[in-house]
PDB file as gemmi writes it, atoms N, CA and C in Angstrom:
CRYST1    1.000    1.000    1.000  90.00  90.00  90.00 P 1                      
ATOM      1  N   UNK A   1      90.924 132.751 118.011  1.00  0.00           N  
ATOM      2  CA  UNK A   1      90.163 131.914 117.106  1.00  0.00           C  
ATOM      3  C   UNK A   1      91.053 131.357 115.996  1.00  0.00           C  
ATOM      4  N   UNK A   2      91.551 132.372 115.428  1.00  0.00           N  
ATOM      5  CA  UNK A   2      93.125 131.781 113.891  1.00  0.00           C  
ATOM      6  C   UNK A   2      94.068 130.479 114.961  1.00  0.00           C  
ATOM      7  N   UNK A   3      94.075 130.708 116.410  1.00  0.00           N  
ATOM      8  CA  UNK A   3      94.882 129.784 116.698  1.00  0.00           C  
ATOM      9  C   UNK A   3      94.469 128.350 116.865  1.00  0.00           C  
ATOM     10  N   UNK A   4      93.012 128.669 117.417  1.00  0.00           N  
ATOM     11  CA  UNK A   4      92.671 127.286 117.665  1.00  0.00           C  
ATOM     12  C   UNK A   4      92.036 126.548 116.385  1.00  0.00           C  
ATOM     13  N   UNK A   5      92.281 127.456 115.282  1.00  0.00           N  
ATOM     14  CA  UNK A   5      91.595 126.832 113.666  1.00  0.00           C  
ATOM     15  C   UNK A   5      92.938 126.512 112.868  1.00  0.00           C  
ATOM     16  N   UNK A   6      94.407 127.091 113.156  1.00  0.00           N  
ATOM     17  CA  UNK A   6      95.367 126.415 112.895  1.00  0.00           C  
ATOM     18  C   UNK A   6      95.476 125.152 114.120  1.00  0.00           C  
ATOM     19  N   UNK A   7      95.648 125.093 114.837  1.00  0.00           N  
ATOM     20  CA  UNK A   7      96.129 124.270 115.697  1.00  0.00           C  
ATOM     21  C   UNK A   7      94.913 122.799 115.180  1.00  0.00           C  
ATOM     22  N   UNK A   8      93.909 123.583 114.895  1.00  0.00           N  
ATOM     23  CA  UNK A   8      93.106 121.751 114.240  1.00  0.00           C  
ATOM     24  C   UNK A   8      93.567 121.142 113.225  1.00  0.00           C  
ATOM     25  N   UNK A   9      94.273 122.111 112.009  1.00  0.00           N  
ATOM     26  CA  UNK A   9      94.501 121.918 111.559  1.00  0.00           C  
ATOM     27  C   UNK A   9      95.481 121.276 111.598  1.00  0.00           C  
ATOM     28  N   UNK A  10      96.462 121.638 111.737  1.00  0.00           N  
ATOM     29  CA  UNK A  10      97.722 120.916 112.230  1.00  0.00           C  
ATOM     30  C   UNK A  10      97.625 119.252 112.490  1.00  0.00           C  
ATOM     31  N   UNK A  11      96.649 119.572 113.732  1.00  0.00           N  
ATOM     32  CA  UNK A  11      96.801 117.868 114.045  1.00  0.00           C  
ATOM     33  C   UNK A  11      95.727 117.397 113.163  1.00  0.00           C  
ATOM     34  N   UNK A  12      94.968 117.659 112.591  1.00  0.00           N  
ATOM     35  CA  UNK A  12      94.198 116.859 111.729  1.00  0.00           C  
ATOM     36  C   UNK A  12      95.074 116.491 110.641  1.00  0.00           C  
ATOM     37  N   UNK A  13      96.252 117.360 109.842  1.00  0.00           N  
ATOM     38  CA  UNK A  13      97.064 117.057 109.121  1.00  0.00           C  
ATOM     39  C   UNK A  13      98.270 115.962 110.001  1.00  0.00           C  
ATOM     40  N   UNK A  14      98.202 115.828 111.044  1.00  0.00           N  
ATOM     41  CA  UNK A  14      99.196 115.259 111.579  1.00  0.00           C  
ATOM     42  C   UNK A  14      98.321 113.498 111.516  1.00  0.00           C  
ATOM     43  N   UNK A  15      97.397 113.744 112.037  1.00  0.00           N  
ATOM     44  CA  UNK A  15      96.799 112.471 112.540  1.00  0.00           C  
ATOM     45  C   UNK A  15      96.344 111.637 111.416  1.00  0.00           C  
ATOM     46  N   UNK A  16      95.968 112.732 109.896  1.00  0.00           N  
ATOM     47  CA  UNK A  16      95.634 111.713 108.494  1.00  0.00           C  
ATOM     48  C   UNK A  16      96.760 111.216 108.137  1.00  0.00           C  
ATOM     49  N   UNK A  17      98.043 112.129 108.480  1.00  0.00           N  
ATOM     50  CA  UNK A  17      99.444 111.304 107.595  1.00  0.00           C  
ATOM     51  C   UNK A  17      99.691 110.350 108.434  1.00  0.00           C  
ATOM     52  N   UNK A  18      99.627 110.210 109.864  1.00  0.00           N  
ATOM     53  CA  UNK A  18     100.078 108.771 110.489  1.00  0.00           C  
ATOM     54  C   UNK A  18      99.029 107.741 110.140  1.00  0.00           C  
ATOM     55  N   UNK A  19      97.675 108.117 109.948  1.00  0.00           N  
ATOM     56  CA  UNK A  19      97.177 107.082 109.800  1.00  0.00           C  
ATOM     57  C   UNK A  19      97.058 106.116 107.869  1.00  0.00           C  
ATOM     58  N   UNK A  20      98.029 107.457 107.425  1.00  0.00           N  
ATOM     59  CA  UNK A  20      98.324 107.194 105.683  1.00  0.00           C  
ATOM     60  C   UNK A  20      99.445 106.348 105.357  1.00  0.00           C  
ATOM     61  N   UNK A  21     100.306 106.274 106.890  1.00  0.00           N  
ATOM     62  CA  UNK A  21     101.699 105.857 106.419  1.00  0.00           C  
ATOM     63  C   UNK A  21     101.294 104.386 107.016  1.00  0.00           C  
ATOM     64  N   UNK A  22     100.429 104.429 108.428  1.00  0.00           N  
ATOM     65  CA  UNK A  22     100.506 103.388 109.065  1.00  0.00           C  
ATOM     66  C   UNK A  22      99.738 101.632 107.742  1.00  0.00           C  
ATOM     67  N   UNK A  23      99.018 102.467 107.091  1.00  0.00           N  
ATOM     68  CA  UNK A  23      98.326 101.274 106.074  1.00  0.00           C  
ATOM     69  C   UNK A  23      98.815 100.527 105.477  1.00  0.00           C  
ATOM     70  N   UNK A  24      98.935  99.405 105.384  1.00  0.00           N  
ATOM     71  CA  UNK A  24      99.547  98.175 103.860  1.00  0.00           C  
ATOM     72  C   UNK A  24      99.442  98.333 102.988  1.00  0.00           C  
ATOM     73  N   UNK A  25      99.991  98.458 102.347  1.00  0.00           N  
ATOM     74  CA  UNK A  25      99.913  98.495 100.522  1.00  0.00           C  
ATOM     75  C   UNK A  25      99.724  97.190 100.261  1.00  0.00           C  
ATOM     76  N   UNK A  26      98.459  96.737  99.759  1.00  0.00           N  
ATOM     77  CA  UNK A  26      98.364  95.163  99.056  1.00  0.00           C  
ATOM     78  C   UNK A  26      98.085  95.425  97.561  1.00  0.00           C  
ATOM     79  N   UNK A  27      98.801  94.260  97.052  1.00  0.00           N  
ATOM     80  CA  UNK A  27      98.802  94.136  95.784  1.00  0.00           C  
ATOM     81  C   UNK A  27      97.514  93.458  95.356  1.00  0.00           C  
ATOM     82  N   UNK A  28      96.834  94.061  93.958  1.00  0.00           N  
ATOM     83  CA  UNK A  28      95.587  93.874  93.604  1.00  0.00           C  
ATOM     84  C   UNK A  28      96.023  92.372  92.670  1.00  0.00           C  
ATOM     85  N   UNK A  29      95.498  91.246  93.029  1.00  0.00           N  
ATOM     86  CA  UNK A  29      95.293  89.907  92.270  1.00  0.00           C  
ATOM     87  C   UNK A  29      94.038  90.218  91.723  1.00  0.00           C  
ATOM     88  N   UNK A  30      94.246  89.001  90.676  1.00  0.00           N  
ATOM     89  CA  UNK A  30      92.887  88.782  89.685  1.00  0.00           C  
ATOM     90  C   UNK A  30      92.838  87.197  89.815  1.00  0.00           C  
ATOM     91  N   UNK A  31      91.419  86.692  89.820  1.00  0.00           N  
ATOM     92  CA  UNK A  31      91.341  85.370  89.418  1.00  0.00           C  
ATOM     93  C   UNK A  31      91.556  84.966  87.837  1.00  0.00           C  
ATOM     94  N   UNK A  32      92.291  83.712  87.468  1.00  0.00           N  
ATOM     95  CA  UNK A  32      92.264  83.260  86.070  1.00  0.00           C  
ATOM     96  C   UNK A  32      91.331  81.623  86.458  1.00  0.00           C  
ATOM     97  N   UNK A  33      91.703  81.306  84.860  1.00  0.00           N  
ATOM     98  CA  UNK A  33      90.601  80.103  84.614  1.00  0.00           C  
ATOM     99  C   UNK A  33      91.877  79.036  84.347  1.00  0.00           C  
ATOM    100  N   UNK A  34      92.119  77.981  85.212  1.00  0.00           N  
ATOM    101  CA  UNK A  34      92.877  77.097  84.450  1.00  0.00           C  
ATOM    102  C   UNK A  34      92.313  76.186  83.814  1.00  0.00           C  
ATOM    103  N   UNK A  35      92.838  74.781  83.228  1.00  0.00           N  
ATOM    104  CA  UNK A  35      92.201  73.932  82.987  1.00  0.00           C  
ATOM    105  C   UNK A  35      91.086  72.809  83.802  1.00  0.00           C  
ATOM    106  N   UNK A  36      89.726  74.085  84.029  1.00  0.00           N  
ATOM    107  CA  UNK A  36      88.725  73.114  85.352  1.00  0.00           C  
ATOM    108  C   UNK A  36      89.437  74.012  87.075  1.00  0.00           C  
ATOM    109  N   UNK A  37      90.274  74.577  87.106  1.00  0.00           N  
ATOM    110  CA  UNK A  37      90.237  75.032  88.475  1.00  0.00           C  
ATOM    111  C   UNK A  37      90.637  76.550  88.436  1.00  0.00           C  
ATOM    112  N   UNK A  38      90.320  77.194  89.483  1.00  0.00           N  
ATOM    113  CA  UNK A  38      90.470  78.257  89.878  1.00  0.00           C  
ATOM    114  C   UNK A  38      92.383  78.802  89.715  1.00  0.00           C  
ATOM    115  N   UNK A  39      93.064  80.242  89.483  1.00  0.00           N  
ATOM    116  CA  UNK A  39      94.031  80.756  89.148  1.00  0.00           C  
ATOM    117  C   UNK A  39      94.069  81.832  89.704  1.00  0.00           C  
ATOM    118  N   UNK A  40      95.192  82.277  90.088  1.00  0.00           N  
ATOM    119  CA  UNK A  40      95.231  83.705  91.134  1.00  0.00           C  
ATOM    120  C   UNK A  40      96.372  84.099  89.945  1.00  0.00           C  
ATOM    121  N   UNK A  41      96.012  85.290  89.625  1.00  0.00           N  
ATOM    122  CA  UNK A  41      97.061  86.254  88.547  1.00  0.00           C  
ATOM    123  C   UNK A  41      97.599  87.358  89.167  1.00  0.00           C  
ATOM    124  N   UNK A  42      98.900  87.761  89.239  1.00  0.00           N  
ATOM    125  CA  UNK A  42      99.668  88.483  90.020  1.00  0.00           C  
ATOM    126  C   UNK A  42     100.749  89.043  88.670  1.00  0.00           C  
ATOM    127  N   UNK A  43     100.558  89.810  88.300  1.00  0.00           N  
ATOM    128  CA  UNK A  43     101.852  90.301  87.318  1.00  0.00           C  
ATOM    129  C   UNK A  43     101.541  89.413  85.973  1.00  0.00           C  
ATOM    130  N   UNK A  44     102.729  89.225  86.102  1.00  0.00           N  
ATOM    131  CA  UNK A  44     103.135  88.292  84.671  1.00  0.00           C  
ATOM    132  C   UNK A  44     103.246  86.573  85.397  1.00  0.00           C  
ATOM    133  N   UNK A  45     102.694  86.557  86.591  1.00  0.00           N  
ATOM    134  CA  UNK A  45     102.661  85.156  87.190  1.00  0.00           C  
ATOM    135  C   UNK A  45     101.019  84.579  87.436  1.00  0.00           C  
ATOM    136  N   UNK A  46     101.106  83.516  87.179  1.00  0.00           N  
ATOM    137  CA  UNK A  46     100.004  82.898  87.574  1.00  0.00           C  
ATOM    138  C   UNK A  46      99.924  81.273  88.310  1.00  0.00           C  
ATOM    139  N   UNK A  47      99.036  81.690  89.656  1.00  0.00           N  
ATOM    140  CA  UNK A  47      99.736  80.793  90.982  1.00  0.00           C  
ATOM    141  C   UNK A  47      98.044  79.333  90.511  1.00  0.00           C  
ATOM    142  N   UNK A  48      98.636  78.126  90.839  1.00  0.00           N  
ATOM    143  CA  UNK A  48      97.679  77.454  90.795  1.00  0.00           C  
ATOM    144  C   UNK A  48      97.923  76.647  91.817  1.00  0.00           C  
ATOM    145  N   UNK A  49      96.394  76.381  92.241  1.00  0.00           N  
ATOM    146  CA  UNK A  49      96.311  75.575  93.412  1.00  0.00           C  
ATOM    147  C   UNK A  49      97.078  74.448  93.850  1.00  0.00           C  
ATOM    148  N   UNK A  50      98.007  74.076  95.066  1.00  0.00           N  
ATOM    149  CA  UNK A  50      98.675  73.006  95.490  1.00  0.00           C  
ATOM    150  C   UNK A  50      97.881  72.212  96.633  1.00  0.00           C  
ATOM    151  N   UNK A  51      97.508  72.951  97.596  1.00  0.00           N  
ATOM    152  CA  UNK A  51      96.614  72.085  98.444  1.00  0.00           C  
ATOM    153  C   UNK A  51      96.320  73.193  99.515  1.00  0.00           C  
ATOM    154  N   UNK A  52      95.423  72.316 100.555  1.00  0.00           N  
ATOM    155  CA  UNK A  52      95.377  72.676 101.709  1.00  0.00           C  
ATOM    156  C   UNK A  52      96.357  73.216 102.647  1.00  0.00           C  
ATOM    157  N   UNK A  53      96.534  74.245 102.927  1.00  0.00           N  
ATOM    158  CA  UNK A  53      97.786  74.366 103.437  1.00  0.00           C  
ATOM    159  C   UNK A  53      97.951  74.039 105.262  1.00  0.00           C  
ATOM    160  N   UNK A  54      98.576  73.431 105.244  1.00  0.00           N  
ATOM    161  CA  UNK A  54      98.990  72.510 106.680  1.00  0.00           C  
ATOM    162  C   UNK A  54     100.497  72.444 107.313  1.00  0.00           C  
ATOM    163  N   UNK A  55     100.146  71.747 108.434  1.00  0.00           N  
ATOM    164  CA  UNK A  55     101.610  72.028 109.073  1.00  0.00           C  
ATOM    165  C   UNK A  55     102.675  71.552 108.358  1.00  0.00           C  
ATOM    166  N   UNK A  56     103.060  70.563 107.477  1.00  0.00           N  
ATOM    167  CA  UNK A  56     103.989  70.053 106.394  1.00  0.00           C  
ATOM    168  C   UNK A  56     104.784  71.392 105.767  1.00  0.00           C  
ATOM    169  N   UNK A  57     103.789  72.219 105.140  1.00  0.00           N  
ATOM    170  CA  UNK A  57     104.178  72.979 104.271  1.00  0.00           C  
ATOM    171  C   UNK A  57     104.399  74.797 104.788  1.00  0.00           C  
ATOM    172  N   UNK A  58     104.412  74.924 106.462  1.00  0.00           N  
ATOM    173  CA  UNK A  58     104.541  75.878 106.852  1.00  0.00           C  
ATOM    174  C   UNK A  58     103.953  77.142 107.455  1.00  0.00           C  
ATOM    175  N   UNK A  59     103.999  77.904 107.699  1.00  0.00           N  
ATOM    176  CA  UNK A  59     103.253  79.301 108.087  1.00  0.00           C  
ATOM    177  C   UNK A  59     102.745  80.114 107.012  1.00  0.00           C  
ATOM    178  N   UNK A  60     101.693  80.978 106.982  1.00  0.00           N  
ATOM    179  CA  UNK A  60     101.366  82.112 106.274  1.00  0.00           C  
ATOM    180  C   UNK A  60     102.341  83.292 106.531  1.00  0.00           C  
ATOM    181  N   UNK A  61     102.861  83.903 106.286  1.00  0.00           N  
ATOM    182  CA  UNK A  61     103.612  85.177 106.278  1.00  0.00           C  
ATOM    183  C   UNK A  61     102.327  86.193 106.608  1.00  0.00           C  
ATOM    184  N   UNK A  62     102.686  87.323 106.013  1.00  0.00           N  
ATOM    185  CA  UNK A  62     102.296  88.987 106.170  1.00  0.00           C  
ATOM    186  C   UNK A  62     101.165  88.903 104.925  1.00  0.00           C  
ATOM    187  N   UNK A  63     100.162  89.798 104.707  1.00  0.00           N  
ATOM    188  CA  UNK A  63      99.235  89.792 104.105  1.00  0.00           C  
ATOM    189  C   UNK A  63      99.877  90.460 102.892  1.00  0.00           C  
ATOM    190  N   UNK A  64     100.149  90.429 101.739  1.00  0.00           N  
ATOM    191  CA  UNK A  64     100.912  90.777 100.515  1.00  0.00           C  
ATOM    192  C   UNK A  64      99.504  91.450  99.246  1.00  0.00           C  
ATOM    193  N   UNK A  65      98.543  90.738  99.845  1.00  0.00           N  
ATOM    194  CA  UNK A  65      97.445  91.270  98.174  1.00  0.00           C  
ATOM    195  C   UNK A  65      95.678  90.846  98.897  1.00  0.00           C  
ATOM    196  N   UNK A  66      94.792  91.674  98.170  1.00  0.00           N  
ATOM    197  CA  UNK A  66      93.642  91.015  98.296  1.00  0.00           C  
ATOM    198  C   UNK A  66      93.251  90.583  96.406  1.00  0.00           C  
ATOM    199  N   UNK A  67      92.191  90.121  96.055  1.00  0.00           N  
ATOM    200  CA  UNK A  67      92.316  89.206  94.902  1.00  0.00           C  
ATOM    201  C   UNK A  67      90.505  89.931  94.386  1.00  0.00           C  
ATOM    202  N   UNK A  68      90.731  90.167  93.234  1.00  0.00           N  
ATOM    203  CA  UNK A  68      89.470  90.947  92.666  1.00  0.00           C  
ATOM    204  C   UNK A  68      88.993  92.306  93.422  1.00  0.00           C  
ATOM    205  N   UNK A  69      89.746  92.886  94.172  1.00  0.00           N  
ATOM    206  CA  UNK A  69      89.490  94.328  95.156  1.00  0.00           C  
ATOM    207  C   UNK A  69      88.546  93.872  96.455  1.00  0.00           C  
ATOM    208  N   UNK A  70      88.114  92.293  96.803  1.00  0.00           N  
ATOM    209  CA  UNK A  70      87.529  91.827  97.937  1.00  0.00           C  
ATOM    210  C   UNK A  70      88.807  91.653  99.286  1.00  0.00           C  
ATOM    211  N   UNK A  71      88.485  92.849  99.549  1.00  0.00           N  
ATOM    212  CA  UNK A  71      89.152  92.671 100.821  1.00  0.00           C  
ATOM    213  C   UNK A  71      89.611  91.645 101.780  1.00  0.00           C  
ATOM    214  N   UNK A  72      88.536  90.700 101.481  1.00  0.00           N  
ATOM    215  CA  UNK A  72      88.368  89.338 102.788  1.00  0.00           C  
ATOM    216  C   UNK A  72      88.760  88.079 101.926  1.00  0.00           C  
ATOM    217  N   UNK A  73      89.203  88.594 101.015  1.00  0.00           N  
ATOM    218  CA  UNK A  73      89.822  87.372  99.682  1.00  0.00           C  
ATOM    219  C   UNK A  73      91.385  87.430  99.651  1.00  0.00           C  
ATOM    220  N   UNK A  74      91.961  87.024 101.278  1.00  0.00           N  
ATOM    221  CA  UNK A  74      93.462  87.862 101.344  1.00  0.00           C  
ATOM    222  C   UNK A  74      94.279  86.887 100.551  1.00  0.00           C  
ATOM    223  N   UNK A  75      95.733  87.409 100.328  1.00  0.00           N  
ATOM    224  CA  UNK A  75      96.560  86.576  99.999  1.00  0.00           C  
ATOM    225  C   UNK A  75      97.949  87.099 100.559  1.00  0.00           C  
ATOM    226  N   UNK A  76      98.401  85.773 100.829  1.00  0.00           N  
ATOM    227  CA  UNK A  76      99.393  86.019 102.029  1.00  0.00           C  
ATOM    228  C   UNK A  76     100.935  85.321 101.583  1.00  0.00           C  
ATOM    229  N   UNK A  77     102.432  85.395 102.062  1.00  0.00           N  
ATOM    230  CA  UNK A  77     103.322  85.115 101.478  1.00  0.00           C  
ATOM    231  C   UNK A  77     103.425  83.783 102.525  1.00  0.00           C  
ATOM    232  N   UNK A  78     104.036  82.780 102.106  1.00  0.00           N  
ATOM    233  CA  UNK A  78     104.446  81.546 102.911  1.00  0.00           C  
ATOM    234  C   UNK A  78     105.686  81.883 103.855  1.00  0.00           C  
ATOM    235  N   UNK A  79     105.947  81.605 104.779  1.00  0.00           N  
ATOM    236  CA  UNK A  79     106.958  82.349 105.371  1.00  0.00           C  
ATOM    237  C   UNK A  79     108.432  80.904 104.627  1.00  0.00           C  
ATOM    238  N   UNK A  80     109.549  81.706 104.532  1.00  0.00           N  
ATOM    239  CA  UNK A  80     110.479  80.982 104.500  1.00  0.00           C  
ATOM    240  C   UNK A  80     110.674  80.714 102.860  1.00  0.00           C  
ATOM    241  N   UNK A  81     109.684  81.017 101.985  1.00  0.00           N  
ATOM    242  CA  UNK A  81     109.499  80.917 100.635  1.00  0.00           C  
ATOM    243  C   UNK A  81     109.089  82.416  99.484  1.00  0.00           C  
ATOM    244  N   UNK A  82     109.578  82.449  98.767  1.00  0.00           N  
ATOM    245  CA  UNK A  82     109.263  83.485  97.935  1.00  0.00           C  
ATOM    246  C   UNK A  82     108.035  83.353  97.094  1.00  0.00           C  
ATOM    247  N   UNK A  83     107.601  84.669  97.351  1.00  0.00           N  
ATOM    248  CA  UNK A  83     106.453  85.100  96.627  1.00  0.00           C  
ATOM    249  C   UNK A  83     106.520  84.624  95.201  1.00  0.00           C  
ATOM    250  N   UNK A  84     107.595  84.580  94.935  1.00  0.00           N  
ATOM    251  CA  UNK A  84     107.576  84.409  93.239  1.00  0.00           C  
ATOM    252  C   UNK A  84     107.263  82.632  93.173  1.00  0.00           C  
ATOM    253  N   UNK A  85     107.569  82.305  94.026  1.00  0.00           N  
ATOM    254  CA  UNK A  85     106.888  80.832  94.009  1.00  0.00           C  
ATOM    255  C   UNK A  85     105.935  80.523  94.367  1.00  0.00           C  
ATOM    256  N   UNK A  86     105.383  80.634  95.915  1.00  0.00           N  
ATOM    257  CA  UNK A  86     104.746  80.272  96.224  1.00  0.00           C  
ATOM    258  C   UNK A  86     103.382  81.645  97.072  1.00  0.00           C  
ATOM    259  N   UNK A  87     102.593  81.157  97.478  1.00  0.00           N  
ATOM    260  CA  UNK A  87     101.728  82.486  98.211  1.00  0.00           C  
ATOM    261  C   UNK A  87     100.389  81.312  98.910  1.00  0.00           C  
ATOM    262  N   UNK A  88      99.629  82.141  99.389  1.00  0.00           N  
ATOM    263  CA  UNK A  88      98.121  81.598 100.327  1.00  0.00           C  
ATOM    264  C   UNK A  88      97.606  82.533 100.427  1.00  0.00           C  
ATOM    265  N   UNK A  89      96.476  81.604  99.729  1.00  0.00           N  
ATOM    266  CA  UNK A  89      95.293  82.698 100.033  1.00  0.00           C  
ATOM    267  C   UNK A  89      93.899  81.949 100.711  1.00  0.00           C  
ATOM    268  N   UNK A  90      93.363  82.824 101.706  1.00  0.00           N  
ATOM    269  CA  UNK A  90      92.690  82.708 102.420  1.00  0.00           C  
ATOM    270  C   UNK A  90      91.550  83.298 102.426  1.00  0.00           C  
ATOM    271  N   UNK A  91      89.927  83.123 103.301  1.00  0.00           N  
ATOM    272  CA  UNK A  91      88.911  83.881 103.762  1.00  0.00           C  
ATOM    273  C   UNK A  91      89.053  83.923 105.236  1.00  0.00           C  
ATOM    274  N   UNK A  92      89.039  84.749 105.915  1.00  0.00           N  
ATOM    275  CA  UNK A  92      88.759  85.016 107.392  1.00  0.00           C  
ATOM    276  C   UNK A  92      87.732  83.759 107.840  1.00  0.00           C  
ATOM    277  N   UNK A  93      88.370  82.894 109.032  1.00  0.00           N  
ATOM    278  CA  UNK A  93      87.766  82.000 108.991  1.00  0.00           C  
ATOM    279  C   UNK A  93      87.437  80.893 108.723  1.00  0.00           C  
ATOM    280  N   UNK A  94      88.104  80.690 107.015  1.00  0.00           N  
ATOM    281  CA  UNK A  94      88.551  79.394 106.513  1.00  0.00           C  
ATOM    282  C   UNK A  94      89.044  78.896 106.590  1.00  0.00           C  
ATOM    283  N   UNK A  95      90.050  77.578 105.396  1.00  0.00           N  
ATOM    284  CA  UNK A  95      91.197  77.138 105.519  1.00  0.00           C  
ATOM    285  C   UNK A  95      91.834  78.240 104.862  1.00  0.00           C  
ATOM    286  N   UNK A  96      92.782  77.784 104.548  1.00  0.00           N  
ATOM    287  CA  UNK A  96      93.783  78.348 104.089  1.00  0.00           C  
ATOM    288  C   UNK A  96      94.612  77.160 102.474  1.00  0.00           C  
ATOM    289  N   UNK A  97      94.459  77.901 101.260  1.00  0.00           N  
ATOM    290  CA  UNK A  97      95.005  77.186 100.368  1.00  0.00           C  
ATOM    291  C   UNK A  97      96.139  77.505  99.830  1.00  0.00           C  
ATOM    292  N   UNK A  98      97.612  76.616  99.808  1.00  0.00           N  
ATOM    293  CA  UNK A  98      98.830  76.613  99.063  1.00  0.00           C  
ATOM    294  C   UNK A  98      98.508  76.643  97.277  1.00  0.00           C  
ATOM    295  N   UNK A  99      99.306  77.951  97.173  1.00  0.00           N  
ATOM    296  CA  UNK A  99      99.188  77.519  95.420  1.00  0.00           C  
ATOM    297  C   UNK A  99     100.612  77.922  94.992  1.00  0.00           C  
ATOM    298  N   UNK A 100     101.194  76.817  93.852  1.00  0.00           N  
ATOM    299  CA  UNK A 100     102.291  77.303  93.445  1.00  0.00           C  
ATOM    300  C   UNK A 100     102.380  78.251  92.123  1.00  0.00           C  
ATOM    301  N   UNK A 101     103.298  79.161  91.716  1.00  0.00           N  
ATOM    302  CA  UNK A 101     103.218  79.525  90.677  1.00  0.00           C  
ATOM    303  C   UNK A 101     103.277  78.654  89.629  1.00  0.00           C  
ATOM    304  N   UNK A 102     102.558  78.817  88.325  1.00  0.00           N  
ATOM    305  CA  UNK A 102     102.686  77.186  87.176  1.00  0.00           C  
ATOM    306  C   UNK A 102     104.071  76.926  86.794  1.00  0.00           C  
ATOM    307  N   UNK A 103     104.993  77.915  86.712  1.00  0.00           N  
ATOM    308  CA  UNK A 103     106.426  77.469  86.311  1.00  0.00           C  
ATOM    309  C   UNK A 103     107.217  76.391  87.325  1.00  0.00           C  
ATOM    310  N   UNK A 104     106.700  77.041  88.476  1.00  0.00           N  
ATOM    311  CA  UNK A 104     107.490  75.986  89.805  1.00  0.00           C  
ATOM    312  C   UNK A 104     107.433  74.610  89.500  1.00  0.00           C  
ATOM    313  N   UNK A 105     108.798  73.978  89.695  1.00  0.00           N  
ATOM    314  CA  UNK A 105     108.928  72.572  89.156  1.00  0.00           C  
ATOM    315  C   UNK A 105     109.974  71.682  90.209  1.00  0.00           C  
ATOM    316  N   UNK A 106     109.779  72.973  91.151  1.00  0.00           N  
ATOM    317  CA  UNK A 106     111.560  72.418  92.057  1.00  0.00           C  
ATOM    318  C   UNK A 106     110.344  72.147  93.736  1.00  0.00           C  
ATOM    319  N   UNK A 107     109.936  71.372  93.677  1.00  0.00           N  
ATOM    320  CA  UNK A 107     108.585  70.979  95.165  1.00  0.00           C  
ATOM    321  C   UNK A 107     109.674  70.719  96.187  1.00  0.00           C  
ATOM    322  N   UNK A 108     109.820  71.085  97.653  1.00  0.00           N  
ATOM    323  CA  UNK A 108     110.373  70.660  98.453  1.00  0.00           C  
ATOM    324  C   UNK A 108     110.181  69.270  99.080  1.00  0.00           C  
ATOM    325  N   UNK A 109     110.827  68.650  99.702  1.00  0.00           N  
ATOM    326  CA  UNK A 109     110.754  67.051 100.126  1.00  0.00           C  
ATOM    327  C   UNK A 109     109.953  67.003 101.031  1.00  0.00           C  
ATOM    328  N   UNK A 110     109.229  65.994 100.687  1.00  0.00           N  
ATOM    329  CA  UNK A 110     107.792  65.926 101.762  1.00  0.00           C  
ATOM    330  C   UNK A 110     106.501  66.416 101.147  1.00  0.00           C  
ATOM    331  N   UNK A 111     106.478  67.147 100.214  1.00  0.00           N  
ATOM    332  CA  UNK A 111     105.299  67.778  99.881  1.00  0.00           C  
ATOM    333  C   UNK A 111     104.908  67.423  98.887  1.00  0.00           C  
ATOM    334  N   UNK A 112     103.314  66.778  98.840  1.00  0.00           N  
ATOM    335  CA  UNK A 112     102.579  66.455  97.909  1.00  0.00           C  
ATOM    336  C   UNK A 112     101.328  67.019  97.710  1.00  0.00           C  
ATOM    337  N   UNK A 113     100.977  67.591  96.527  1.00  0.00           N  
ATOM    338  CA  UNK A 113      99.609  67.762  96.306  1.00  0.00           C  
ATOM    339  C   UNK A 113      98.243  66.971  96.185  1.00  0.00           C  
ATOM    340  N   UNK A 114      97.744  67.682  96.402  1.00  0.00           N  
ATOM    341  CA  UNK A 114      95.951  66.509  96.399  1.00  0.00           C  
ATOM    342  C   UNK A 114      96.029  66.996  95.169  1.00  0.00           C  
ATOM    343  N   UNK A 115      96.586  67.636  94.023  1.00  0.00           N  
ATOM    344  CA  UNK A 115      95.465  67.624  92.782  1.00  0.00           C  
ATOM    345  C   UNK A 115      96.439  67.031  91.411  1.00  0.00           C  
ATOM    346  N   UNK A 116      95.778  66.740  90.241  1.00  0.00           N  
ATOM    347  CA  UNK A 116      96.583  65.754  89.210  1.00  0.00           C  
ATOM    348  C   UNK A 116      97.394  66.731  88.612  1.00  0.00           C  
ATOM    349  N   UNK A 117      96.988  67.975  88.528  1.00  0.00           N  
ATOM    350  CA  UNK A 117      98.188  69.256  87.678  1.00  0.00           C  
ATOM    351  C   UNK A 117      99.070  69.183  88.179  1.00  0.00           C  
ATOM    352  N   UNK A 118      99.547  68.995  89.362  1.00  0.00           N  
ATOM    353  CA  UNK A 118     100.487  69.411  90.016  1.00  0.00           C  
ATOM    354  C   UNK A 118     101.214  68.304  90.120  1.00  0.00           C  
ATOM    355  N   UNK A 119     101.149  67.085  89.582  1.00  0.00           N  
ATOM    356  CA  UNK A 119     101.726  65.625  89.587  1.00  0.00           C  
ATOM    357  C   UNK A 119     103.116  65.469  87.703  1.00  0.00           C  
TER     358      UNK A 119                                                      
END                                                                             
């Protein structure tokens, strides 16, 4: 009986740590208020909307954060671009929106925004 009540144990300790290591760590975003539009707050950065994100401007990367602790409010890294610039965030299902951080001032060629902040 001690064996087969260690031996559960065991793998029950075995099977919570693989399934502890196997998880993502996402970083918790907050929404801010810009002037009239929506703001994703990450640290000491704050990302504002660039557009729709489309084939011009690239792939979504790896899932990096969810935004107010809503799970299905992901936010994702652009592949080929740094987080500290740029990110997407998405709903399962939706589009998908480019936002740059507000300092970003260096836009790659080809890329224009639909909105007047960003002009």
């Amino acid at each position: 009986m001690k064996k087969a009540f260690l031996s559960f144990v065991v793998i029950f300790t075995l099977v919570f740590s693989l399934c502890a290591c196997s998880g993502q760590d996402l970083e918790d975003m907050t929404y801010g208020e810009g002037d009239g539009y929506a703001t994703i707050v990450w640290g000491d950065k704050t990302y504002v909307p660039y557009g729709a994100l489309s084939d011009e401007y690239g792939e979504r990367g790896k899932q990096i954060g969810i935004v107010d602790g809503d799970k299905d409010d992901r936010v994702y890294e652009l592949k080929g671009y740094s987080v500290d610039e740029w990110i997407v965030n998405s709903f399962p299902h939706d589009g998908a929106m480019l936002l740059r951080e507000v300092n970003v001032t260096d836009i790659p060629d080809g890329w224009q925004s639909e909105y007047e902040w960003n002009k």
